[in-house]
C-alpha positions as CSV (number, residue, x, y, z in Angstrom):
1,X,17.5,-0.5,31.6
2,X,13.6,-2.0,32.5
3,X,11.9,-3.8,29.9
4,X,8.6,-4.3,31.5
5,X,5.6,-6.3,29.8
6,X,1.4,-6.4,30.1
7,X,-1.2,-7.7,28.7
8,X,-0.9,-11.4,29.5
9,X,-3.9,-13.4,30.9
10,X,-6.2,-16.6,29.9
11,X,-8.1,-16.4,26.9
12,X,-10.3,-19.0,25.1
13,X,-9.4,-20.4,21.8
14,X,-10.4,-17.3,18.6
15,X,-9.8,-15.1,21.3
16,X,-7.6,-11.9,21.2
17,X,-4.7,-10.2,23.4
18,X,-2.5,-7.3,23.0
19,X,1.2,-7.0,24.8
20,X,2.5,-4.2,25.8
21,X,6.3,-3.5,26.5
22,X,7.5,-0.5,28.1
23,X,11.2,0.3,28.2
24,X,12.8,2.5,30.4
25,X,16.7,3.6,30.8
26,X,17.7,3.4,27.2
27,X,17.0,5.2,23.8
28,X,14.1,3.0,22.3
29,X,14.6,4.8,18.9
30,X,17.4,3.0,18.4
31,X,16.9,-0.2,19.2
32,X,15.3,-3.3,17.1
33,X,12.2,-4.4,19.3
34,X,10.6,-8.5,19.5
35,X,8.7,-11.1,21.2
36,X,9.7,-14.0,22.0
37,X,8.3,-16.9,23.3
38,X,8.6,-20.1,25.8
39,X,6.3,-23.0,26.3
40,X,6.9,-25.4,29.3
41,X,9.8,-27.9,27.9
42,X,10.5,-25.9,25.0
43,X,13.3,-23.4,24.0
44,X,12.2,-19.9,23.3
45,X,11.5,-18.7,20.4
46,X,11.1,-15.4,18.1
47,X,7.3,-14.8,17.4
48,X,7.9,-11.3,15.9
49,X,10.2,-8.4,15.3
50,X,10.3,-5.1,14.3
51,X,13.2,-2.0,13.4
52,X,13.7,0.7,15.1
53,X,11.9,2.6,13.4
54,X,8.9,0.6,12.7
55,X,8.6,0.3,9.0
56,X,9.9,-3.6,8.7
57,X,8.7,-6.5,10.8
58,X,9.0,-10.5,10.7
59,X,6.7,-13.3,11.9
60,X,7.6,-16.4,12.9
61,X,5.3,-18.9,10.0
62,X,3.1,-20.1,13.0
63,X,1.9,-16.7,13.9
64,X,2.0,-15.2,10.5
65,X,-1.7,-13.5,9.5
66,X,-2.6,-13.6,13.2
67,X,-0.2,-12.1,15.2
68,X,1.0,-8.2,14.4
69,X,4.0,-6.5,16.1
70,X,3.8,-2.5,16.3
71,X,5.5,0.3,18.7
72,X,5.2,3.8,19.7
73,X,8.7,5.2,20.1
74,X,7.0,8.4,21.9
75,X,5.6,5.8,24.6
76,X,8.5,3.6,24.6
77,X,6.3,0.7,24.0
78,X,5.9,-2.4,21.6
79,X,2.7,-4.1,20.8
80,X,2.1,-7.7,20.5
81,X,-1.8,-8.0,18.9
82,X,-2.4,-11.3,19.2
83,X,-6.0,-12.2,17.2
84,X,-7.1,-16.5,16.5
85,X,-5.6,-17.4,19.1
86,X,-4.6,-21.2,19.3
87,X,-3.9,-23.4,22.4
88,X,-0.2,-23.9,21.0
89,X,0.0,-20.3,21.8
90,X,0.0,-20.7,25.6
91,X,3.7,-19.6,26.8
92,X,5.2,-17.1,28.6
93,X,5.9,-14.1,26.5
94,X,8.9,-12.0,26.7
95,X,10.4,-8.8,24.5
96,X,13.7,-8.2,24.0
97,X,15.7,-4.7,23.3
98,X,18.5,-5.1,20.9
99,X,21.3,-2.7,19.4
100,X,25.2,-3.1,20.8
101,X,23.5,-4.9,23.7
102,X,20.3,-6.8,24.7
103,X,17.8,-6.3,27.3
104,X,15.3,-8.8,28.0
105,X,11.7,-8.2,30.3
106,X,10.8,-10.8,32.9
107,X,7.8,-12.0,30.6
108,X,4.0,-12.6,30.9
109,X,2.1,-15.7,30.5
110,X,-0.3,-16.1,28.1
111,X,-2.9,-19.2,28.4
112,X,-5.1,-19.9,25.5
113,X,-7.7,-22.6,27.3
114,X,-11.3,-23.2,27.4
């Protein structure tokens, strides 16, 4: 199973970036799909999730009305749009597979600096 993720970079602050994850070795149909989050000194975090099938997702309050969390299960991919983006963001950014067992990417850092 490879999790693998995109999208990362330095934005300024109101700026925008969109995630991808791409899984491989698994059936991504069935699994529950998130983001999660780690700033330096700080314990990770959810930011978002979303079902297997896409219809139901959940924000963490911080990122709620910015941040929306979306997948293709043809492409074996979920989205992070990230939109307002706030200093506080800056973290590395990982996503997580989860049914019976959980599968994690090796994350991508996002910096949100002017």
């Amino acid at each position: 199973v490879q999790l693998v993720e995109s999208g990362g970079g330095l934005v300024q602050p109101g700026g925008s970036l969109r995630l991808s994850c791409t899984a491989s070795g698994l059936i991504f149909s069935r699994y529950v799909m998130s983001w999660h989050r780690q700033a330096p000194g700080k314990e990770r975090e959810l930011v978002a999730i979303i079902n297997s099938a896409g219809g139901s997702t959940n924000y963490a309050d911080s990122v709620k009305g910015r941040f929306t969390i979306s997948r293709d299960n043809a492409k074996n991919t979920v989205y992070l749009q990230m939109n307002s983006l706030k200093p506080e963001d800056t973290a590395v950014y990982y996503c997580k597979a989860q049914s019976a067992f959980a599968y994690w990417g090796q994350g991508t850092q996002v910096t949100v600096s002017s």
